[in-house]
C-alpha positions as CSV (number, residue, x, y, z in Angstrom):
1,X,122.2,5.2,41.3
2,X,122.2,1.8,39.2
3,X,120.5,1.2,36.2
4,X,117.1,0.5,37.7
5,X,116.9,3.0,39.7
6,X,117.7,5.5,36.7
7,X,115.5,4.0,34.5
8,X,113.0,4.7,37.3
9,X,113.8,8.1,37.7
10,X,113.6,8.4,33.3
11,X,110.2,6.9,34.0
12,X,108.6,9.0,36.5
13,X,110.2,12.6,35.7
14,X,109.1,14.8,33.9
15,X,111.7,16.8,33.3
16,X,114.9,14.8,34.3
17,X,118.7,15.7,33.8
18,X,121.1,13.3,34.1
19,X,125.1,14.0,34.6
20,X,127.2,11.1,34.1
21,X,130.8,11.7,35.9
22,X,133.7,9.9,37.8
23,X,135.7,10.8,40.5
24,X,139.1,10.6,38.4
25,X,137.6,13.0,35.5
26,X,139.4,16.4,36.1
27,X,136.7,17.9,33.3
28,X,133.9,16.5,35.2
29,X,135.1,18.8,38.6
30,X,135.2,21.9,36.7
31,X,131.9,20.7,35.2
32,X,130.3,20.4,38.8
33,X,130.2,24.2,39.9
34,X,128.0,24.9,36.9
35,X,125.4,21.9,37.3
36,X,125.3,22.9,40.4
37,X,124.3,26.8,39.9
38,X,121.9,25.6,37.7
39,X,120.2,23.1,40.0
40,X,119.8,26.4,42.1
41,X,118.4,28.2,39.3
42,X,114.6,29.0,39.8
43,X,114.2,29.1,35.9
44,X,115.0,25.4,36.3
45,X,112.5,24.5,39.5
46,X,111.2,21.9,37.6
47,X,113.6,20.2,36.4
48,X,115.4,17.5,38.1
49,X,118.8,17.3,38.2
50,X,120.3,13.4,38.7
51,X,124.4,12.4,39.5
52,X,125.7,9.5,38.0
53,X,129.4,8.3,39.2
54,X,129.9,5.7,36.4
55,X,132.6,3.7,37.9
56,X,130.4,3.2,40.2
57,X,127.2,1.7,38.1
58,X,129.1,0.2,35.7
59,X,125.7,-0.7,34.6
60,X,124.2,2.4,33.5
61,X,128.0,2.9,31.8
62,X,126.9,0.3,29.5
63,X,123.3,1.1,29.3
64,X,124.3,4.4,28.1
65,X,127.5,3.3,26.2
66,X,129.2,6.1,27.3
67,X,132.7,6.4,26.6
68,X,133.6,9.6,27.6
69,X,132.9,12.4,30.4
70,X,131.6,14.4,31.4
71,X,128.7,12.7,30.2
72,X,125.1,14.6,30.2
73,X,121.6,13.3,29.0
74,X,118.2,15.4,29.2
75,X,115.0,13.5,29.3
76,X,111.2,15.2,28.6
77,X,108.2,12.9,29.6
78,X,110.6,10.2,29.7
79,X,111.4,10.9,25.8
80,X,115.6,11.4,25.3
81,X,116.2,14.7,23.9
82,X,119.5,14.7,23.7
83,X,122.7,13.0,24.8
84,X,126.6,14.1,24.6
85,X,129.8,13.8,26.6
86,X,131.2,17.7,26.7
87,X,133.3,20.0,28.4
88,X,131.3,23.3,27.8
89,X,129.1,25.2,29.9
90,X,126.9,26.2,27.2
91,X,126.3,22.9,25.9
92,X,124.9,21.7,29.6
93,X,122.8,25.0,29.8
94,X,121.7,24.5,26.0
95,X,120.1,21.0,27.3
96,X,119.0,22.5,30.9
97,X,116.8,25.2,28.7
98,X,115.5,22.3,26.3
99,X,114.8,20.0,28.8
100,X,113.0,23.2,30.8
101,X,110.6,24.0,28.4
């Protein structure tokens, strides 16, 4: 997804999660089972979840300035909530609940 698109999707969601990875990033792969249980978590229906490969959009790398992944930002009527580069499970479900309620 490139930087238009995103900002797009930022835009237009409501509630919008965005994971920021690359295919290289060993955390981001043990990461992925764990977005993924969430996505099929009906507490988080209305959420949307959103994949990012960054080497692939080096835009939205820069946009974002992110420097290290995984990478995950949670969006709220288009307002940022919060933005961090991690490697726990808590943190992501910590920002799934926030950007949930």
């Amino acid at each position: 997804m490139n930087l238009q698109d995103l900002v797009g999707q930022i835009k237009s969601q409501p509630r919008l999660l965005i994971r920021f990875h690359a295919s290289w990033c060993g955390v981001c792969k043990l990461l992925a089972p764990h977005v993924e249980s969430l996505k099929q978590n009906d507490a988080y229906a209305d959420v949307t979840f959103v994949d990012v490969d960054v080497e692939e959009n080096l835009d939205v790398k820069e946009a974002f300035k992110i420097n290290d992944l995984p990478y995950f930002a949670g969006f709220k009527d288009g307002k940022l909530l919060e933005e961090f580069a991690t490697a726990k499970k808590d943190r992501v479900t910590e920002l799934t609940d926030a950007v949930a309620s």
